[in-house]
N, C-alpha and C positions, 0 to 999 in steps of 0.2 A: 539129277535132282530127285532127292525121294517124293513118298506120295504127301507125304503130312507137306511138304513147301507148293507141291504144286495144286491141293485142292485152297492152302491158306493164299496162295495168289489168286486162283479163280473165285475163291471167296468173295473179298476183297475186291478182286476188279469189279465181279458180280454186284457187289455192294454199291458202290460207286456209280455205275451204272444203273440202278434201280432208280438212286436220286439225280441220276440225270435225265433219266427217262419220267420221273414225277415233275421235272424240270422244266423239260422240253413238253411236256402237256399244257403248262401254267404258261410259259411262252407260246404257245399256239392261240393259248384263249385270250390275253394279255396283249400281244404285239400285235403290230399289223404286216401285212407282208412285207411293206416299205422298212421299218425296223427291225425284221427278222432280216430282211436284206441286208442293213448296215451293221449290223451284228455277225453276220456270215462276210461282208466285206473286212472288218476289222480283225476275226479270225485271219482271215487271206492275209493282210498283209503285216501282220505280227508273224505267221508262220514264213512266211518269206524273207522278213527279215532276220529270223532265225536260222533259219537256211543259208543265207549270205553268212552269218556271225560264227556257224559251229564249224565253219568247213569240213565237214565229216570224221572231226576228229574223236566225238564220243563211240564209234562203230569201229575207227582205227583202234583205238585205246583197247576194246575190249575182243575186238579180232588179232590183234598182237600177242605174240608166245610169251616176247620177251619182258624183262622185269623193267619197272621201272622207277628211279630215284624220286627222292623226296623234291628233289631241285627240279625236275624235269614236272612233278607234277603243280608246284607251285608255276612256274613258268608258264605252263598252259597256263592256267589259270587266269594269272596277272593281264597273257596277250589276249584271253577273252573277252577281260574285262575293259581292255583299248579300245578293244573295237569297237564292243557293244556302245561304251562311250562315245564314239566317231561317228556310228550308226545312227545314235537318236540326234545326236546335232544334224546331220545330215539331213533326220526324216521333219526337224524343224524346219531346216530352210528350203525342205522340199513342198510347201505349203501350194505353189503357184505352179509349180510343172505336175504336178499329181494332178490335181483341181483342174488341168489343162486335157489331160486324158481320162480324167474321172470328174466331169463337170457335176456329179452328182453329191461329189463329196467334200465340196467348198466350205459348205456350213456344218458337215460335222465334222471338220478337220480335226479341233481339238478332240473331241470325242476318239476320233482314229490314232491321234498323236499317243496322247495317254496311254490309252490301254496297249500300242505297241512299245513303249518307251519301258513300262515296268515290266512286258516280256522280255525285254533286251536287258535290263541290268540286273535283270535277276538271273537271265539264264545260265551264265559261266559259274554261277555259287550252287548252281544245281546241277550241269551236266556234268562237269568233272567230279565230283565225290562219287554221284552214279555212278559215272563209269567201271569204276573203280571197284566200287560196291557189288556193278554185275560181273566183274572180273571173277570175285569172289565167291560167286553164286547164292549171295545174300538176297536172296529178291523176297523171302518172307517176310521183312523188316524193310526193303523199297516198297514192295505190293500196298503194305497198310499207312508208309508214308504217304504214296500218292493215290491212295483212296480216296484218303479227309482230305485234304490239298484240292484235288479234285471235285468230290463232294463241296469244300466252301467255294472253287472257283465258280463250279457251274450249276449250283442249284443255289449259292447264296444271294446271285440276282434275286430268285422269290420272292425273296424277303423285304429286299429293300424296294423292289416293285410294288407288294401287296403291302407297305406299312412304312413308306417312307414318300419325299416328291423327287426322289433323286433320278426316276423316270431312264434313261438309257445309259447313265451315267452309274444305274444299281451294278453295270457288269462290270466297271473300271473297280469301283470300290472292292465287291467282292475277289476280281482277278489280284488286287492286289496283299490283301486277307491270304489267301489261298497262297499264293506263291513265297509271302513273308514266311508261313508256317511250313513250306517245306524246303525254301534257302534251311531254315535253322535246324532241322531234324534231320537233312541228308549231311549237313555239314558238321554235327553231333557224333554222327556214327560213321564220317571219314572223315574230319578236317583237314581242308588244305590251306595254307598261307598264301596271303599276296606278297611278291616280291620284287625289287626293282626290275625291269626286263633289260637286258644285254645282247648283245647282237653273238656273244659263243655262246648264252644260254638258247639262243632261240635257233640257234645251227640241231643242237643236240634233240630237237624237236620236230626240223624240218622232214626226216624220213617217214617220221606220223603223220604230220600235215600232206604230204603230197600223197601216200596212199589215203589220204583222209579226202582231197581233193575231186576225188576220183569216183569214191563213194559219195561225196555230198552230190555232184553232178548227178548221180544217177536218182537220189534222192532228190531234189530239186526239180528232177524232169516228172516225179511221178506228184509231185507237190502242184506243179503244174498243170498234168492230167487234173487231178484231185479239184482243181480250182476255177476251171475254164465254166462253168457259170458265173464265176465270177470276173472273169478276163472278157470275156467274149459280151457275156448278154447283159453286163450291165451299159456298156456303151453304148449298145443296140436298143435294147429294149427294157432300161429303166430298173430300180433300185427294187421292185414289187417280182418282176421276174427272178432274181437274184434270190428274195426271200420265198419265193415256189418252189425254186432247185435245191435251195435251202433246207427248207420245211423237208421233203421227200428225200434228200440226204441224210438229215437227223436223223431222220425216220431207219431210216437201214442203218443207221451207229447205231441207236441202240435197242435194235433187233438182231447184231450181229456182231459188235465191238468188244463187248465183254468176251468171247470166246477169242477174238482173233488176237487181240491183245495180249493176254495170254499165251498164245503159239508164237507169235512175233517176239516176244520177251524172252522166251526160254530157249527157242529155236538158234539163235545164231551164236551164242556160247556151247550151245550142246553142239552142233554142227564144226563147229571150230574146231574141238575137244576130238573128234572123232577123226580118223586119217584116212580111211577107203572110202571113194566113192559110193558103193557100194553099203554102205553104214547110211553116210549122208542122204542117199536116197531113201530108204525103207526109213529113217525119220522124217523124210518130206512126203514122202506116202500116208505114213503112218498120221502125219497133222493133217493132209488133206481131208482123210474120211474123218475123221473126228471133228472137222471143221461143219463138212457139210452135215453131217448127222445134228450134231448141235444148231445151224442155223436155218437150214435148208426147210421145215418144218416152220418155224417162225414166220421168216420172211414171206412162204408159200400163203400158209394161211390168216397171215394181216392184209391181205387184199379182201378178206371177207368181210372184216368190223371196219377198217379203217373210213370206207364210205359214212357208215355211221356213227362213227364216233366224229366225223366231220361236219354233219348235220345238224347232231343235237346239241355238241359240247363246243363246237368251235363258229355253230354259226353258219356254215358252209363257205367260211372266206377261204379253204384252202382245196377247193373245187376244181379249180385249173390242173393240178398239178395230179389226179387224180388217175388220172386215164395214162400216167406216165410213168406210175408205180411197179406196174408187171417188167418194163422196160431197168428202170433203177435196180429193181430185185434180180432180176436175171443178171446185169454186173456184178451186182454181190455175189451171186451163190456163184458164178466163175471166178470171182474177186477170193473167193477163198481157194482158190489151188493156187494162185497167184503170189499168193503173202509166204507160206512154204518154198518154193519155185524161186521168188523173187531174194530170198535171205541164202538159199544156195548159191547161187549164181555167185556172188562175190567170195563166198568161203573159196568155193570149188574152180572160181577161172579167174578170180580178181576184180579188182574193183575196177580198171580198166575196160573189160568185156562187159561188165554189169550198165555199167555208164552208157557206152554203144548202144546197148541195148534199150538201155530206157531212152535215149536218144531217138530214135527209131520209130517207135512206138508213140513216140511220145508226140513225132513230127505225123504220124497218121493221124492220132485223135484230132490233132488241131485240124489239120488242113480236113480231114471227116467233118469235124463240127461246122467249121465254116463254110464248107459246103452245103450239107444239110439244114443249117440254120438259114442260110439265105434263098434257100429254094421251100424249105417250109415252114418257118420259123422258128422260134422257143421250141416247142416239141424234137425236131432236129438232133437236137444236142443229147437228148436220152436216146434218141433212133443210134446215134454213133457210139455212145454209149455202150450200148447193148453190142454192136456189132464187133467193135473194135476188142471189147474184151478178149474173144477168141483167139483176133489177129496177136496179139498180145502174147497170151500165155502162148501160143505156139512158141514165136520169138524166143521166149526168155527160156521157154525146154529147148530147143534146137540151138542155141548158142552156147551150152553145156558141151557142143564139141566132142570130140572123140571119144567123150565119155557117156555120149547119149544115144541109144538107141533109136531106129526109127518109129517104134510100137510106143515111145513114154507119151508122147501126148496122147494115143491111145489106148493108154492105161488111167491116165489121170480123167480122160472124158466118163470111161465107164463107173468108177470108182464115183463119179459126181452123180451121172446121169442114171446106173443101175443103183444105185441106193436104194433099199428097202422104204427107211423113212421120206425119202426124196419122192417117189414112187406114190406113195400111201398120201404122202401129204398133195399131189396133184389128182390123185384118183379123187380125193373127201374133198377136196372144193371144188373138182368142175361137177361133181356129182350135187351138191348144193349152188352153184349157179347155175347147172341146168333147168333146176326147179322152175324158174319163172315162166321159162320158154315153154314149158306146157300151156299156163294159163295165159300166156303173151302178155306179162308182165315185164314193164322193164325190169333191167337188174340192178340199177343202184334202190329203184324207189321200193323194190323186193329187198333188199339188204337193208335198208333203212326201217324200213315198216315192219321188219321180223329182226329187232336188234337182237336184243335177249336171245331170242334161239338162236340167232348166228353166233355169236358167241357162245353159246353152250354147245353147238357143232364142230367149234374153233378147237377148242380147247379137247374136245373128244378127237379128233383126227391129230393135234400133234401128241395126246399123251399114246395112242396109236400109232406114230410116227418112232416116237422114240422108243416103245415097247418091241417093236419089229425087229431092232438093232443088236446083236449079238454081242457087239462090242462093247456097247454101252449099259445092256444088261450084266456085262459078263463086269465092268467098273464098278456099276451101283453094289455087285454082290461084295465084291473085293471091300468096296469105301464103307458100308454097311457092317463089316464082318470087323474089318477094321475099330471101329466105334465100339462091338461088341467086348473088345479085347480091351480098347481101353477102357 
């Protein structure tokens, strides 16, 4: 992919992300944790049910050499559209066994029903054209599809929050705004037909679906990881802790989503494309440091404002969650060697081994969290968090098999840990949290009562973070020079 497609996707995503991040502010001051919780519930299990509905067949489709007919893609199609169908009856007449294990979620069934019902029938009008689309390495024209898509699903709440009485019901309206308008622009620029389904169309399909099988498991387990605030602490400890783990998740999307997105999107077509291991690693190399260069700086020095941007602007209802932030950010900046690592693994040993793998892993975190949660509560679960990440990425480099090294996980720590910017961005804020510990100031009520400066310190240590970086000096001149010519 040249440079013009891949600065117009980071654009774009960038874009997107700005107004979810304007989004997710107006939500912080707007909701209460109990709503931010049921809005992070109804996330969970829309994305679950998507998970059940794709069977990994968008990841099959576009990791496949071979070509495929016109019949074969209408067929997908058609049996997505079955399911999705069987799916939302199902999730109707599952009103009394959810509400049995999630007592919390009786009274806003409908509210839950909905907005999972229009992620389900919209999804097969929108993942097979994709597919397809990224087969082709069209993603300049997906990127600014699912910008505004984006843009209206997740900032169009605002609106109807701040200027309507439509109250938690503004996210059903908007999700479904958002998702009309990118069913018709992905299906614009590949249309596919519904067709009757037959039992020899659906044969000629079946060797997609079962590598697709294999890949969705693996996926599915990390969807799992990804949700266990929502699995775990809402049974335990209530719909307001759910919207805390919540809150301080947002909070790392989008500090760190816009980049990864990006490497995720382009990586596993470019991977595929590529035949020595050898290729495929030095491009998994290659996205890790540019991962953490880009986020690492961020995430580091939003533990400086975020105290008081919680105080003045939000009130201090999201206080709790606070002292759990260092713990969430250290998953991320490991989270990004992870996303590179994690889209190898299936190019490179199959989706088989990738699956085991997230399986694995997947049965640590849990049984971690539920240890740690019942021995210290809510806090617990970022504790495991943090640790399991490590156990993790080891896993998923070490089942790379005779192709791996025993120095790669020792290559990817340093590449995380020696970073310049990585480096510079921890030296400039313990050197500004030390400050108080002279005068025996606490440190939140020093970050709060010195906003403005901390902020003006913030923002001096990551443009010092990112000047450090050879690599991303040596981009800016390239994308600069570029601009010059046109």
């Amino acid at each position: 992919m040249n440079n013009k497609n891949y600065y117009s996707l980071f654009f774009s995503y960038g874009m997107s992300f700005a107004v979810i991040g304007f989004s997710y502010i107006v939500y912080s001051k707007i909701l209460t944790p109990g709503e931010f919780g049921l809005y992070s519930i109804a996330l969970s299990i829309a994305s679950f049910g998507i998970f059940i509905l794709e069977g990994g067949i968008k990841t099959a489709i576009i990791k496949n050499t071979e070509s495929f007919s016109d019949m074969d893609q209408r067929t997908s199609l058609s049996w997505l559209l079955m399911v999705s169908i069987v799916l939302s009856l199902l999730l109707i007449a599952a009103k009394y066994p959810l509400g049995f294990y999630f007592p919390i979620i009786k009274e806003d069934y409908l509210f839950l029903s909905l907005f999972t019902i229009i992620y389900l029938l919209t999804y097969p009008f929108i993942v097979i054209s994709t597919a397809f689309l990224e087969r082709k390495l069209h993603y300049q024209r997906l990127a600014w599809v699912e910008a505004i898509s984006n843009t209206i699903e997740r900032g169009g709440p605002v609106v109807f929050l701040l200027w309507t009485e439509l109250g938690i019901y503004s996210f059903v309206v908007a999700l479904l705004l958002g998702r009309l308008i990118r069913v018709a622009a992905v299906s614009a620029s590949h249309p596919v037909k519904l067709c009757p389904i037959h039992i020899d169309r659906l044969r000629s399909i079946l060797p997609l679906m079962r590598e697709g099988v294999w890949l969705q498991l693996a996926t599915g387990m990390s969807l799992l990881r990804d949700n266990l605030h929502t699995i775990i602490l809402a049974p335990l400890w209530g719909k307001a802790w759910v919207g805390y783990y919540s809150w301080g998740l947002q909070l790392c999307m989008v500090l760190s989503q816009a980049f990864v997105q990006v490497s995720a999107r382009v990586s596993l077509p470019r991977m595929a494309q590529q035949m020595s291991f050898s290729e495929r690693w030095e491009t998994c190399i290659e996205q890790i440091r540019f991962l953490v260069i880009y986020t690492a700086p961020l995430l580091i020095t939003a533990l400086l404002v975020v105290p008081g941007i919680n105080l003045s602007y939000f009130g201090g209802k999201w206080t709790p969650v606070l002292p759990l932030l260092p713990l969430l950010f250290l998953r991320m900046i490991i989270g990004m060697a992870i996303t590179p690592v994690g889209t190898l693994l299936p190019v490179q040993c199959g989706g088989m081994v990738f699956a085991r793998v997230s399986s694995f892993w997947t049965l640590l975190e849990v049984v971690g969290s539920l240890v740690l949660i019942l021995l210290i509560g809510p806090s617990g679960l970022a504790l495991n968090y943090a640790i399991t990440v490590f156990l993790g990425l080891y896993i998923c480099v070490r089942a790379l098999g005779e192709t791996c090294t025993g120095d790669m996980y020792i290559q990817i720590m340093k590449i995380i840990w020696l970073r310049p910017s990585l480096l510079i961005s921890l030296c400039g804020t313990f050197m500004v949290v030390v400050i108080p510990l002279f005068s025996k100031e606490n440190i939140i009520v020093f970050l709060v009562n010195h906003f403005y400066s901390i902020c003006g310190a913030a923002i001096v240590i990551v443009i010092c973070a990112y000047l450090s970086e050879r690599d991303l000096r040596k981009n800016i001149g390239i994308f600069l020079h570029n601009e010059e010519t046109v």
